[in-house]
N, C-alpha and C positions, 0 to 999 in steps of 0.2 A: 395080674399087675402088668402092668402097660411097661414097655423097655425104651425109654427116650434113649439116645445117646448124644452128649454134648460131644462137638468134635474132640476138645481138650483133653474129653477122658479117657478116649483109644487111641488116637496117631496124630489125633491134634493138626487138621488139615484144612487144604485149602484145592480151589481146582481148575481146572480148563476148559473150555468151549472143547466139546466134543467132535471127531469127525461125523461124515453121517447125518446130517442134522443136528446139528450138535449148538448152535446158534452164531451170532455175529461176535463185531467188539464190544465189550463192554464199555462202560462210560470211563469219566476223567477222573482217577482215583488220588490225583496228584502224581502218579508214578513216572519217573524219568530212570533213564539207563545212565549204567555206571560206567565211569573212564576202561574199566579195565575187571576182569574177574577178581581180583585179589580186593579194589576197594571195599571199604566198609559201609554197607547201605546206614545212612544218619546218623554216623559217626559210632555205631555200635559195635563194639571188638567183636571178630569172628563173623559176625551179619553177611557175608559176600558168595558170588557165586561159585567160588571155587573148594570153598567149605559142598556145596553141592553136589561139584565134580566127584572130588573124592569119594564122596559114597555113592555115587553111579552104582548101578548095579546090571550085573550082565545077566541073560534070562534063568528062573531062579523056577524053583518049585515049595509050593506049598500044601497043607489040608484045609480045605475051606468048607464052611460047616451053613446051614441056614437056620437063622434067628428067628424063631416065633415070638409070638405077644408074652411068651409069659418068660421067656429066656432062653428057654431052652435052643440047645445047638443038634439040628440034625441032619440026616442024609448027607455024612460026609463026603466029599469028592477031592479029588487030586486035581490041582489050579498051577496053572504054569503061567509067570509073566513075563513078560520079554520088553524091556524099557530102548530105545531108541535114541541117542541124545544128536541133537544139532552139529554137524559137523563145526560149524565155528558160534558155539555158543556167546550168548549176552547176556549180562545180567541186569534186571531191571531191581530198582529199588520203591515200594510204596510206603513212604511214610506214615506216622501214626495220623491213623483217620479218627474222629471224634464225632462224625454227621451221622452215626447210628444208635440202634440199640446196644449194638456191640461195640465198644472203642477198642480200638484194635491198634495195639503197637506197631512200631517199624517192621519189614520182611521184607526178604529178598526173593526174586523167582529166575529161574532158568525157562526159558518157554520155548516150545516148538518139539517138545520131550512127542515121540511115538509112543502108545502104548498097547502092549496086546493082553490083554487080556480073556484066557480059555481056560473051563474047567472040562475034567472027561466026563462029564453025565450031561453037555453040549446045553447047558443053561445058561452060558455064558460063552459066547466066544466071538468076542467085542476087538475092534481095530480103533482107538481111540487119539484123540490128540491130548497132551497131558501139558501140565508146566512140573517142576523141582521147586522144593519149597520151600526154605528158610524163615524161622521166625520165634518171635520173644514172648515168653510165659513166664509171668511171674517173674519177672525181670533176669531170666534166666533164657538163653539164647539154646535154641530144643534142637533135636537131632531131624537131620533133613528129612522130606517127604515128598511124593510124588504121586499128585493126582487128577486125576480126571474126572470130568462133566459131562453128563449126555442125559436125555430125556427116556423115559421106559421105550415111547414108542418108535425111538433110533437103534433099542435094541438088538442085535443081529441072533442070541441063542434064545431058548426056547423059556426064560426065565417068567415067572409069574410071581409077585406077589403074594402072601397069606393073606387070605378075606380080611383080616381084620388092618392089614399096613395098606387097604385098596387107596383110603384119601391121601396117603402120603408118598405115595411112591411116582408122583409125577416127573420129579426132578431124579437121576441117581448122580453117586459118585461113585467112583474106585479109586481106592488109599493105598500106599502102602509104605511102610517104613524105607528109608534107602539104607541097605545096612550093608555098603561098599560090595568084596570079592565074597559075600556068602551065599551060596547058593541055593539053598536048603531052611535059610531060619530066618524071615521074617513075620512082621505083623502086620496086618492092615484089615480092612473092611470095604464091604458093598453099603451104602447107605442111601436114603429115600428121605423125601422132606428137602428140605431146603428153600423158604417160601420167597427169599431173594437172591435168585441165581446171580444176577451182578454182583453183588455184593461177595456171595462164598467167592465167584471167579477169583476175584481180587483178596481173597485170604481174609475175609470179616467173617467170621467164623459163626456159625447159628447152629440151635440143637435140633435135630431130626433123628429119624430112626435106623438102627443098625437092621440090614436084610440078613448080610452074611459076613461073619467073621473069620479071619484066618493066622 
């Protein structure tokens, strides 16, 4: 049985143009910058960039496991991320987009986020650009995230694919929960797929596949 993953059902994300090859700007999402970190992107309680700041996270460790077609999690490794935030951060706000398959409510983003991303079995150990990621499910305002966009062939570790994720793993992402001062316990994923990279950039969220979870 084939393992789609919708963003919504692991960490529910969105992502960055990567360093590295990582691409240009993306198009006109309607998104405009907010007065001040504290404002509320489209009037939405809690929506702002400083709901972001808070759960910052300082470099963390976790066990990141790799996803086969049929579920299974293997060849655990030890994954350290180290997130970098903008010295004088801004928050941008994209209002609810309705021009896709996905209509995607109001979110907010912090951009210019560093991200490193290294496991010890050196299949990963990526220097990436990331944004911070606020946004609305089910009309419920979700806990921050932070992720990043890059293409396989920007990859810097020595990561491969299972023969069977070959068609999907043009595009990847890196997720992960922001869960403020812990160092030790988050959640996030490696994912593949993504058939409109503009679109995830800007938080329109599409299903693709999980590589590696953690």
């Amino acid at each position: 049985m084939r393992n789609p993953i919708v963003l919504a059902a692991l960490v529910v994300a969105s992502a960055a143009c990567s360093g590295g090859g990582g691409g240009g700007g993306s198009p006109d999402f309607g998104q405009y910058e907010l007065a001040s970190l504290s404002e509320d992107c489209e009037g939405v309680a809690g929506l702002n960039g400083q709901a972001i700041l808070i759960a910052a996270n300082a470099p963390y460790t976790a066990e990141l496991g790799y996803i086969t077609m049929t579920g299974s999690r293997i060849d655990l490794t030890a994954l350290t991320i180290d997130l970098t935030w903008p010295a004088n951060p801004v928050a941008t706000c994209y209002p609810e987009w309705t021009e896709s398959i996905n209509p995607t409510p109001p979110r907010v983003a912090i951009e210019g986020v560093d991200m490193e991303f290294v496991t010890a079995d050196g299949k990963f150990d990526e220097s990436l650009s990331a944004k911070g990621w606020l946004y609305v499910l089910n009309g419920f305002v979700q806990a921050p995230i932070a992720i990043a966009v890059t293409t396989r062939g920007s990859l810097d570790g020595s990561w491969e694919p299972f023969p069977d994720y070959e068609p999907a793993s043009k595009n990847m992402s890196f997720q992960t929960l922001l869960s403020g001062s812990s160092a030790t316990i988050t959640t996030g994923l490696v994912g593949g797929g993504m058939p409109d990279r503009d679109e995830f950039n800007a938080a329109i969220f599409s299903s693709y596949f999980a590589m590696a979870t953690f």
